[in-house]
N, C-alpha and C positions, 0 to 999 in steps of 0.2 A: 092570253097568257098560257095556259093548260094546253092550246093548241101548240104555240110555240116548244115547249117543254115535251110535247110530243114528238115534234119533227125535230129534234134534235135530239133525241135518244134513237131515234131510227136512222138517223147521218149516222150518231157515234156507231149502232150495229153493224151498223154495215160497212161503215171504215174498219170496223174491229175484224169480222168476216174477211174483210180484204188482207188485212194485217197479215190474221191468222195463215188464209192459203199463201201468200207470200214468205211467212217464217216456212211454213211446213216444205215448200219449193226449195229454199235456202238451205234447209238443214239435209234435205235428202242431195242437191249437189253438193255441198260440202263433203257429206259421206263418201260420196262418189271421187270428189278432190282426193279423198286421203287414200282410196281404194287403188287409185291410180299410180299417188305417190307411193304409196308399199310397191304397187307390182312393178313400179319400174325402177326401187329398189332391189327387189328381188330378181329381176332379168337379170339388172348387173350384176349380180352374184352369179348368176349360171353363167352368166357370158364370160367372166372372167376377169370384169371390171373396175369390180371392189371387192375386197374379201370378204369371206362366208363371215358372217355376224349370225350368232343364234338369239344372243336377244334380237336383234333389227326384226330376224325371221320370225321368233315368234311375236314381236308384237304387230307384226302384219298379218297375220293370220289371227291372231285377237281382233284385231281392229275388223277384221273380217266379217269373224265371228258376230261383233257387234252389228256391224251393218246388216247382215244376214235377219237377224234379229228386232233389228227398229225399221227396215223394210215395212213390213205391211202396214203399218204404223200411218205411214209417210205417205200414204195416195187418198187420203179421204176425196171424197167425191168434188168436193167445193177445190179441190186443186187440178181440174182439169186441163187447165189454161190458165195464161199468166206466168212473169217469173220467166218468162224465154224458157219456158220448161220442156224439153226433147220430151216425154212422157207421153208413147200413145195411144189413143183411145183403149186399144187392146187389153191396156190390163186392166181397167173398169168392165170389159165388156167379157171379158174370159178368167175373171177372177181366177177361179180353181188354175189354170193353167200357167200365171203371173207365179200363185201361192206355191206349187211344184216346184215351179225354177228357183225360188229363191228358196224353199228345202233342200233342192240338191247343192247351191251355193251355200248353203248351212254345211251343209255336209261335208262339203271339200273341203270346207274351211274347216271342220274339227278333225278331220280323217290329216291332212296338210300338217295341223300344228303337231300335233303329235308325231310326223316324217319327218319335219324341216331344223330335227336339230343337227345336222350335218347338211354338208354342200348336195351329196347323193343324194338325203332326201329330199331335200328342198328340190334338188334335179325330177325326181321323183314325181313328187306331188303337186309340181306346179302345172302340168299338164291338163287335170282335173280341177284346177278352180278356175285356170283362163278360158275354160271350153265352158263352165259354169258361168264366167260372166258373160262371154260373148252369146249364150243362150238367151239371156234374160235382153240384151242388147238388140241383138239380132230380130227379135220379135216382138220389145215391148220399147224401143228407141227409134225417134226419128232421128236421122242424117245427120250433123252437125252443119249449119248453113255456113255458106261459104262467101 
């Protein structure tokens, strides 16, 4: 009996372990979803495709903000794999270097929102947070399978 009640709090741990790196996989693409969504709102503003919005602006550059912020958060170690998660090895293995890139993505995002209330700035400042994500992408993302 005692044994049973044993091997079944050790199932429930470790389904919960699974759970957990699977929410935390979840929650960092999501962020990534809405990272996407803003910025391919805000292309069409500079292209000329939908008109300048300064709330839309700034709440993509909040929503930024945010992300920038619940980052480090978002890679505990038990989420290395699983989840179809693009995330590679690199940023467990070069922390300090992962943590940089997503400061300077801080940063464009608070330097941005403070620009982006006019279509200029948003012209402006958007140059410095798409080179900020493709940084972090560039060296800490694998491919997207095809």
């Amino acid at each position: 009996m005692i044994r049973t009640i044993v091997v079944m709090a050790a199932v429930a741990i470790g389904i919960g372990g699974v759970a957990a790196q699977s929410d935390v996989i979840s929650e960092r693409k999501a962020l990534m979803k809405k990272n996407a969504q803003h910025a391919k709102g805000m292309n069409g503003m500079i292209k000329g495709e939908t008109p300048f919005d300064a709330a839309a602006a700034a709440a993509a550059f909040t929503q930024w903000g945010e992300t920038a912020a619940a980052m480090p958060k978002l890679f505990p170690d038990n989420s290395k794999t699983g989840g179809e998660t693009r995330a590679l090895p690199k940023i467990w293995e070069d922390s300090a270097g992962w943590n940089a890139q997503i400061a300077g993505f801080a940063k464009a995002a608070a330097a941005g929102k403070a620009k982006a209330t006019s279509l200029e700035g948003l012209k402006e400042t958007m140059p410095a947070v798409s080179k900020a994500c493709n940084d972090c992408h560039e060296g800490y993302r694998a491919a997207q399978k095809k």
